[in-house]
C-alpha positions as CSV (number, residue, x, y, z in Angstrom):
1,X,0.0,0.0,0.0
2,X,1.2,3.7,-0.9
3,X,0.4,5.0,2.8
4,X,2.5,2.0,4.2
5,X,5.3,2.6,6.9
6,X,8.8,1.8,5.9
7,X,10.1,-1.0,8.2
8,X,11.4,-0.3,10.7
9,X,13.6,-2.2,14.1
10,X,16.0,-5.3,13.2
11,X,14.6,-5.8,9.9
12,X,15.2,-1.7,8.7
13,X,19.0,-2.7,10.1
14,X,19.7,-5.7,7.6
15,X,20.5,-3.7,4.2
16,X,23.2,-1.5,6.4
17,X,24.5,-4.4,8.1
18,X,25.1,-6.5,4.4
19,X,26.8,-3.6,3.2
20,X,29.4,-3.5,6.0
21,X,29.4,-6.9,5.4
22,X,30.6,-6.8,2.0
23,X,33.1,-4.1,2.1
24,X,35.5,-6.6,3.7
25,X,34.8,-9.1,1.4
26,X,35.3,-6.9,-1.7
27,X,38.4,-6.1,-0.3
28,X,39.4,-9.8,0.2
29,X,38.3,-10.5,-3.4
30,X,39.5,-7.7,-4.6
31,X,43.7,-8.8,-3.2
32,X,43.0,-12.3,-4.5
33,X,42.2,-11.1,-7.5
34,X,45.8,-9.1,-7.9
35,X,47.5,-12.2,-6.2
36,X,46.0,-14.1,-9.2
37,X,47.8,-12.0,-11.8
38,X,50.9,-12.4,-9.8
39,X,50.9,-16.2,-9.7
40,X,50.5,-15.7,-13.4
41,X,53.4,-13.7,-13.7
42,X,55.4,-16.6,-11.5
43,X,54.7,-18.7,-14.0
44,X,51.7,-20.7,-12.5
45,X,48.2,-21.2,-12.8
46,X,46.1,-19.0,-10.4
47,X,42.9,-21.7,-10.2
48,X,45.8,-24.1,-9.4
49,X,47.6,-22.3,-6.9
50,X,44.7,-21.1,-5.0
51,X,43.0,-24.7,-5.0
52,X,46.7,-25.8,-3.7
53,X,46.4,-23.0,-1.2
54,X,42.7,-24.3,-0.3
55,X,43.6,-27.8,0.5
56,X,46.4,-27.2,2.1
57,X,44.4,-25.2,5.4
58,X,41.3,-26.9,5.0
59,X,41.8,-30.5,3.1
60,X,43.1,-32.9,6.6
61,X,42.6,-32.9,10.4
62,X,46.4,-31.6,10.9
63,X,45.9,-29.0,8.1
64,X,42.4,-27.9,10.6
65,X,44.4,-28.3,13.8
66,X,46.8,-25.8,12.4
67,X,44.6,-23.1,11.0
68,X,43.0,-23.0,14.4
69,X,46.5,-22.8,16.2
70,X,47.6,-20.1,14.4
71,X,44.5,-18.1,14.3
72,X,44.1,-18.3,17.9
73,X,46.8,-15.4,18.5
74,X,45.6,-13.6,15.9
75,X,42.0,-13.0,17.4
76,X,43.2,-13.1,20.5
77,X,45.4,-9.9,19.6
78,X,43.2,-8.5,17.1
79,X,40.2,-8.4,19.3
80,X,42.5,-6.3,21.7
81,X,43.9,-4.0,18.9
82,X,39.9,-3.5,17.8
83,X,38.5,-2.9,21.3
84,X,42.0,0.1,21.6
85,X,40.9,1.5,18.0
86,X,36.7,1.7,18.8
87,X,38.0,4.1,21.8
88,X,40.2,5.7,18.8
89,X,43.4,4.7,20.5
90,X,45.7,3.6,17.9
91,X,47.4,0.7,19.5
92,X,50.5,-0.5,17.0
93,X,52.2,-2.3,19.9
94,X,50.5,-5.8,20.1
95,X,53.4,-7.5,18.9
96,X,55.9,-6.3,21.8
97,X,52.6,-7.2,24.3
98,X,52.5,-10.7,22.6
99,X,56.8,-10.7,23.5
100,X,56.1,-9.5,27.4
101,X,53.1,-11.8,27.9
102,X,55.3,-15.0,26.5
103,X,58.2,-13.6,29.2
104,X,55.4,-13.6,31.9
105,X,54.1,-16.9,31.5
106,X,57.7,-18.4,30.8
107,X,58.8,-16.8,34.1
108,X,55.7,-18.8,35.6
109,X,56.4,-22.3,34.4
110,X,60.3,-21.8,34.9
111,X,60.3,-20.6,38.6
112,X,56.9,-21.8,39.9
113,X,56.6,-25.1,38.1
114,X,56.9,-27.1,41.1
115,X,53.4,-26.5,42.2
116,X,50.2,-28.1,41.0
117,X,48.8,-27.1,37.8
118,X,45.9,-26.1,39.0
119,X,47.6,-23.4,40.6
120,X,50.5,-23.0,37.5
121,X,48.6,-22.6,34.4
122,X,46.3,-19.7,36.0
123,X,49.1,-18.4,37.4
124,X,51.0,-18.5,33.9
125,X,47.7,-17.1,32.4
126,X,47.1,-14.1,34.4
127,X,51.1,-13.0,34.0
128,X,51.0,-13.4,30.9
129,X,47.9,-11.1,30.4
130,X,49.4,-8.3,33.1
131,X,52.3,-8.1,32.0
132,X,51.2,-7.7,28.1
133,X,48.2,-5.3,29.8
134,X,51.5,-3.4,31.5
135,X,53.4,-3.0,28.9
136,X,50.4,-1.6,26.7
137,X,49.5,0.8,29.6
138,X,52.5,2.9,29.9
139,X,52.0,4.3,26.6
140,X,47.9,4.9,27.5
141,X,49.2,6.8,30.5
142,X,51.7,8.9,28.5
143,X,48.8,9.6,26.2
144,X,46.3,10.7,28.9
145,X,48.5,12.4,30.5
146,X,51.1,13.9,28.8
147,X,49.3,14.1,25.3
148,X,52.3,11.8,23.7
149,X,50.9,10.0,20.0
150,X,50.8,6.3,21.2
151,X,51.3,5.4,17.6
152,X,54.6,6.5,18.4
153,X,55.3,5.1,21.7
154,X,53.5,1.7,20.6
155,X,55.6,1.0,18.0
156,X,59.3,1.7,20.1
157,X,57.5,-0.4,22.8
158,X,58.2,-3.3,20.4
159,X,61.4,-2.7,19.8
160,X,62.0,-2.6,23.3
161,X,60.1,-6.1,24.0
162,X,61.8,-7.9,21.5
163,X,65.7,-6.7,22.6
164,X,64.4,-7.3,26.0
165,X,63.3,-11.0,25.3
166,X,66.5,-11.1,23.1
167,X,68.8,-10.2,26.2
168,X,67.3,-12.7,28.5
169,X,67.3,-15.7,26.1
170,X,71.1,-15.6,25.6
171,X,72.3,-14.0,28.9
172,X,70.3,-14.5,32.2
173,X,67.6,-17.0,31.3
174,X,69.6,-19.0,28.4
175,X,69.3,-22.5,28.5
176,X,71.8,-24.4,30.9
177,X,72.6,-27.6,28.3
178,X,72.6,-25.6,25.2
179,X,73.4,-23.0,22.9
180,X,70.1,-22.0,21.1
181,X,69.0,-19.0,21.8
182,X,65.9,-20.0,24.5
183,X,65.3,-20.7,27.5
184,X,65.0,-24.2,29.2
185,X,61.3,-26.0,28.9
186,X,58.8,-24.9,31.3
187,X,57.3,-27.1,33.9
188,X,54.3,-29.6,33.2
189,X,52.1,-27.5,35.0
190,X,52.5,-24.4,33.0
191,X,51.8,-26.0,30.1
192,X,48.2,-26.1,28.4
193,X,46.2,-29.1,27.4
194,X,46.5,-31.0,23.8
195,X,42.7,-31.4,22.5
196,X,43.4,-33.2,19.5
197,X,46.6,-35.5,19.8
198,X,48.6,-35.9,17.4
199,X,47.9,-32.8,16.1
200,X,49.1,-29.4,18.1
201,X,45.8,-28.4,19.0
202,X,45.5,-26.7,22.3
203,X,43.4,-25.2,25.0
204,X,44.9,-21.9,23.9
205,X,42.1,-22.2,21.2
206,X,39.7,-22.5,23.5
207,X,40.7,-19.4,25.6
208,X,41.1,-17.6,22.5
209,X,37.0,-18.1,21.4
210,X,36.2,-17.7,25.1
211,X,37.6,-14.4,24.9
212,X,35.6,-13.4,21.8
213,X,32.7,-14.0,23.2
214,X,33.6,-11.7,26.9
215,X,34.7,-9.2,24.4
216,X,31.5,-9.1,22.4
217,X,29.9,-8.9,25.4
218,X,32.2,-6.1,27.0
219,X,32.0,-4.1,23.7
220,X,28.1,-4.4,22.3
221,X,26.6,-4.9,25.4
222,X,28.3,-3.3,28.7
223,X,28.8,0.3,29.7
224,X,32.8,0.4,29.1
225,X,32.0,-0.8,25.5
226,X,29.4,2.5,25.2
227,X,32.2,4.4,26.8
228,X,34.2,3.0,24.4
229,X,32.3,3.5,21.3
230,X,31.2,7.0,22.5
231,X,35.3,8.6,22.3
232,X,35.6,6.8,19.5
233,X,33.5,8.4,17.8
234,X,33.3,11.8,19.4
235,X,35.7,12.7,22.2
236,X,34.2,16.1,22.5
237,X,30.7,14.5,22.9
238,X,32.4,12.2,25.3
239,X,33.5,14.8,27.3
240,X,30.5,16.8,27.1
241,X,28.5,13.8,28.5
242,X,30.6,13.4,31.4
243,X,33.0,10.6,30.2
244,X,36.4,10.6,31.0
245,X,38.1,10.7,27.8
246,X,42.0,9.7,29.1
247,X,40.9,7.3,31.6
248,X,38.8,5.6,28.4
249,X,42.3,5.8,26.6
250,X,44.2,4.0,29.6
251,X,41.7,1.6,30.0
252,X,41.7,0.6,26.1
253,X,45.3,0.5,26.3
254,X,45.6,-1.9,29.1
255,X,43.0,-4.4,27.8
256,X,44.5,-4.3,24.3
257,X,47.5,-5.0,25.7
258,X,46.7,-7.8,28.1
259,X,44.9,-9.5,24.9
260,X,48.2,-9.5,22.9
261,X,49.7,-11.0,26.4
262,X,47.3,-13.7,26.1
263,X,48.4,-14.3,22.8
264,X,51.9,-15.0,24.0
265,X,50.7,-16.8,26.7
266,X,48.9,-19.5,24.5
267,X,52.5,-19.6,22.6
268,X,54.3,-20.4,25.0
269,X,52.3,-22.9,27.1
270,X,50.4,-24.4,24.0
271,X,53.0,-24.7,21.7
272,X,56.6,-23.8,22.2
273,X,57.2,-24.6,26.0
274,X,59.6,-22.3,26.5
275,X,60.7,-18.6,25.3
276,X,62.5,-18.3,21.9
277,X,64.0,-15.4,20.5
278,X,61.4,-15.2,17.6
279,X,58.3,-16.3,19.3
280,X,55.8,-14.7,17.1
281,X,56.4,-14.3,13.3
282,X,55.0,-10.6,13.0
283,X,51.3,-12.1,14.8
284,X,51.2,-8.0,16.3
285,X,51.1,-7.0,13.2
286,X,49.1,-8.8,11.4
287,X,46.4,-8.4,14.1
288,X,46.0,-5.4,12.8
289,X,44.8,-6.1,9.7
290,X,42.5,-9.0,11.0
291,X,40.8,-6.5,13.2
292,X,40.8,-4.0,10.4
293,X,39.3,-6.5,8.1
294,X,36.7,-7.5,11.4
295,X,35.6,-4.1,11.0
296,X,36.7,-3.7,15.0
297,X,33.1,-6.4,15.5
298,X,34.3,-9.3,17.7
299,X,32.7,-11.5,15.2
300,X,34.2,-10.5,12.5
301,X,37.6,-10.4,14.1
302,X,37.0,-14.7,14.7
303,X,36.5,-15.1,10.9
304,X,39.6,-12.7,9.4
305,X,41.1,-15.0,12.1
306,X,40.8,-17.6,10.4
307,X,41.0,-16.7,7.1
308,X,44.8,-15.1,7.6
309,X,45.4,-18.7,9.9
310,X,44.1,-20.2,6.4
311,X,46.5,-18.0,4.4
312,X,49.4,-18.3,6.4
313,X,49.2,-22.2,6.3
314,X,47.9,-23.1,3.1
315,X,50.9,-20.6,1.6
316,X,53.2,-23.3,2.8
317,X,51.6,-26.2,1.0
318,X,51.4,-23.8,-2.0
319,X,54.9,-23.8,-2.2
320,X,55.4,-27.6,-1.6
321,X,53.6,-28.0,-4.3
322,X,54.0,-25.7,-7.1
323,X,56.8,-23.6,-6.2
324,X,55.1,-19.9,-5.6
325,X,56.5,-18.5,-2.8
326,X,54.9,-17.9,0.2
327,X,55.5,-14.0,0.2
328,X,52.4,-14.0,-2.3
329,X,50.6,-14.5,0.6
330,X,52.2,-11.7,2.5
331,X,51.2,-9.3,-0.6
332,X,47.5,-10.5,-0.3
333,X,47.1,-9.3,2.9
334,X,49.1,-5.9,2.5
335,X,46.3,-5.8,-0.6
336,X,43.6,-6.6,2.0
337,X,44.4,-3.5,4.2
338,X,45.2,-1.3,1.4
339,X,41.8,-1.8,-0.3
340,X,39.9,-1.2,3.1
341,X,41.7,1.9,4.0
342,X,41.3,3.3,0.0
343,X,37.8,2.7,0.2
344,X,37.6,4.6,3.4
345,X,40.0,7.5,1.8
346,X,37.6,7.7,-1.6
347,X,34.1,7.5,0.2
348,X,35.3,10.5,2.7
349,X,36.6,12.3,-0.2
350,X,33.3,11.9,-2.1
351,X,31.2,13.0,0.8
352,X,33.1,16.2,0.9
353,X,32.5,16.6,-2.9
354,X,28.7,15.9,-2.6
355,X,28.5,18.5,0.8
């Protein structure tokens, strides 16, 4: 009828919400599509490659097991750099958290392993999440209170993490019986549960989802996330309503960074069992991407979680098998980011063209 009401309530919200839905996946398309035409130029064929790619992260139990190993840092840091950029603090230091929260729970199972592990692991758990939340707090405070860009402080805060981790793995806390670079193994106790033997599935996955779903909760429905969502958007508005804008900052910046701790955690008890000098190949940084790719929405943090876990281990069988290097996969998700944030740039500068 002409005189009808539009709709209105959940239904009026599901053309808005499939358009955000589909800018990530245009963008995602869009780098596959240009990784295509550089498999062609290696000398390959693109269907072939990607198929190879495919059924290498999704075609056996082990190949499963691994995408959900490798994704669980990933969204455990990327739902920590999301929740830090919705309060529109730019957190670029998850990868030195991810360092300090693998020292914390190495220093756990090292010196406290004797006791039972019902007292170890949360023990190893909860340093490894304070001292990744410390480490991401000093440059909230610095921000709050002294105005200093934490995109600045963030990033020499990994620097810092990694030659500290660096130091103690070949001076103080190096191994007794070797030479490696690492420290010794960490105590039973400290170290989390297999799910899926033979495969290197761990609890750590489990923690990982659990944490999803408190962040959703934290961010959609509780008064920090309004808080949150409300400087984000509008710090004057923020203010003017009586929210503390710098203790919104500090409070972001901690939880980011005991995220990214987590992550380390669950690297060093689920996987490694001990602190390495490399312990996470560049996961900080590539959080950022997942959560960029999430559009900052829990939920869609778990799934770009996956898909770079897919990535990142069907890359290797890709190479196994027909020889393209794995950097392709690198150059997809540099694509990835660089088509989100274009978009962004060309839809603000058509805005200002239409005003």
């Amino acid at each position: 009828m002409n005189g009808e009401a539009a709709p209105t309530g959940a239904t009026s919200r599901w053309p808005a919400a499939a358009r955000v839905a589909w800018q990530p996946v245009a963008a995602v398309v869009a780098a596959l599509g240009v990784g295509a035409v550089l498999v062609l130029v290696a000398g390959a064929n693109p269907l072939t490659g990607y198929l190879a790619l495919v059924g290498g992260a999704f075609g056996s139990l082990n190949s499963l097991a691994e995408v959900a190993v490798k994704a669980a840092p990933l969204l455990l840091a990327g739902l920590g750099i999301a929740f830090a950029f919705k309060a529109g603090y730019w957190n670029i230091g998850a990868e030195g958290q991810i360092y300090m929260g693998a020292l914390g729970a190495t220093m756990v199972g090292l010196y406290l392993g004797a006791a039972p592990m019902v007292v170890v692991l949360p023990l190893a758990t909860a340093a490894g999440f304070l001292l990744g939340a410390l480490w991401g707090i000093v440059p909230g405070l610095l921000r709050a209170r002294l105005g200093v860009s934490e995109i600045i402080n963030t990033i020499m805060f990994n620097y810092i993490a990694l030659y500290v981790v660096s130091y103690l793995v070949t001076g103080p806390m190096k191994e007794e019986a070797g030479y490696l670079p690492q420290t010794d193994l960490i105590a039973n106790s400290a170290v989390l549960p297999k799910l899926l033997p033979p495969t290197r599935l761990h609890a750590g996955v489990v923690l990982a989802l659990a944490a999803a779903a408190l962040m959703y909760w934290v961010m959609v429905r509780s008064t920090l996330g309004y808080r949150v969502r409300v400087v984000g958007g509008n710090p004057e508005a923020a203010r003017y309503a009586g929210i503390s804008v710098n203790r919104t900052f500090v409070v972001a910046s901690g939880l980011s960074g005991g995220l990214a701790g987590l992550a380390g955690m669950g690297e060093i008890s689920g996987l490694h069992q001990r602190l390495l000098d490399d312990i996470s190949p560049g996961y900080g940084f590539t959080a950022i991407v997942v959560a960029l790719l999430g559009r900052l929405h829990p939920a869609g943090v778990v799934i770009a979680a996956v898909l770079f876990a897919a990535l990142r281990v069907g890359a290797d069988a890709m190479q196994r098998r027909l020889g393209i290097p794995v950097a392709l996969v690198y150059i997809i998700q540099a694509l990835v980011i660089l088509f989100i944030v274009g978009r962004e740039a060309f839809e603000r500068v058509f805005q200002r063209g239409a005003a």
